[in-house]
C-alpha positions as CSV (number, residue, x, y, z in Angstrom):
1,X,0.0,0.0,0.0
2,X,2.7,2.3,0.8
3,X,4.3,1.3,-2.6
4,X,1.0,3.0,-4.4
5,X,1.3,6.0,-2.4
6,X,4.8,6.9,-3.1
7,X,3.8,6.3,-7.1
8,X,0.9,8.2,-6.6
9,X,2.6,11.1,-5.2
10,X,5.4,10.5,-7.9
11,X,2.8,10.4,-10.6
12,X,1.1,13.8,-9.5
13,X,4.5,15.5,-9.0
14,X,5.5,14.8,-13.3
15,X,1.9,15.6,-14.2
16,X,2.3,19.5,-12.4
17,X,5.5,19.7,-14.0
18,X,4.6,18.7,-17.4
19,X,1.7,21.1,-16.7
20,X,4.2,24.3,-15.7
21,X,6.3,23.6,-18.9
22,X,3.5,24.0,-21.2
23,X,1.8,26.5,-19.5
24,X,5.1,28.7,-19.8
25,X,6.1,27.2,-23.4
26,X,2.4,28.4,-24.3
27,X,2.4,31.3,-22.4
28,X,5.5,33.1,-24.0
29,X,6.3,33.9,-27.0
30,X,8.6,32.1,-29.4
31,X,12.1,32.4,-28.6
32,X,14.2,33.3,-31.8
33,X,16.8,30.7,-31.4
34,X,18.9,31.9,-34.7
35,X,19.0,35.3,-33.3
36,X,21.1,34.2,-30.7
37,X,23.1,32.0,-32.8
38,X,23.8,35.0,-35.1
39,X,25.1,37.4,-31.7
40,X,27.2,34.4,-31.4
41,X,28.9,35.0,-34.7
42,X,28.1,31.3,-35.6
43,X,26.6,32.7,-39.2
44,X,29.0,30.3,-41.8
45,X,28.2,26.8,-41.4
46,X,30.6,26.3,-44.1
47,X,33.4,28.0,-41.9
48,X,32.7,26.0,-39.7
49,X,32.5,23.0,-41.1
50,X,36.7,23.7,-42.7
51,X,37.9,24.7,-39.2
52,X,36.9,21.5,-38.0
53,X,38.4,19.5,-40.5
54,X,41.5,21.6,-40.3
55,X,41.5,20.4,-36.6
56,X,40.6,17.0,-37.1
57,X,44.0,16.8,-39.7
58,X,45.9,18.3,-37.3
59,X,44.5,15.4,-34.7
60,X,45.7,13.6,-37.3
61,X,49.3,14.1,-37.7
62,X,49.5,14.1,-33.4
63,X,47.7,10.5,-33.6
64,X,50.2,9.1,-36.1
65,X,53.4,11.1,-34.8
66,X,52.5,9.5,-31.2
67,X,52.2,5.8,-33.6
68,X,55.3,6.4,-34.9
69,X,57.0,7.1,-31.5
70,X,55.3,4.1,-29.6
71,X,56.4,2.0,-32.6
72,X,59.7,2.9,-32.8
73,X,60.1,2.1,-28.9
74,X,61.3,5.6,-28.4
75,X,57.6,6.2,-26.4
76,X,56.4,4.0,-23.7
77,X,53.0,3.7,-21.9
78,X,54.0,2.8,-17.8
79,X,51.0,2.1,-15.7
80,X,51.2,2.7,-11.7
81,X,48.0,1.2,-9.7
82,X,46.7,-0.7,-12.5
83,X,43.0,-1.9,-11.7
84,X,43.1,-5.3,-10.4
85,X,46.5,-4.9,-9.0
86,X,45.9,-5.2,-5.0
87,X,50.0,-5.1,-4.5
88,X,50.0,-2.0,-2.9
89,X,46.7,-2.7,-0.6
């Protein structure tokens, strides 16, 4: 019985808050989202778009220089308190 309760309370408690976010998404007017974007200076989707992929190549050449260094020997990867290893406990 006390089970019900605590769903019922639950229950009421989404149904006012689903009530207070369309009341207030009703209520208002519509928010001009691009306007925002624009203040931003986020206008060129197409700049955008070539800044990222001049970061991802230069994510690129870190990614294989760091390759080339672990495969060469000349970089190592050294773990201290690896999970599972209770040595130190």
């Amino acid at each position: 019985m006390r089970s019900l309760t605590y769903l019922n309370v639950v229950l009421s408690l989404i149904a006012v808050l689903l009530t207070a976010v369309l009341w207030t998404m009703w209520s208002n007017p519509a928010v001009d989202l691009t306007a925002s974007a624009r203040a931003q200076g986020l206008t060129d989707p197409g700049a955008q778009r070539a800044a990222q992929i001049d970061q991802l190549k230069s994510i690129n050449q870190k990614v294989e220089e760091l390759t080339r260094l672990f495969k060469s020997g000349q970089a190592r990867v050294r773990l201290e308190n690896a999970p599972g290893d209770d040595k130190g406990h």
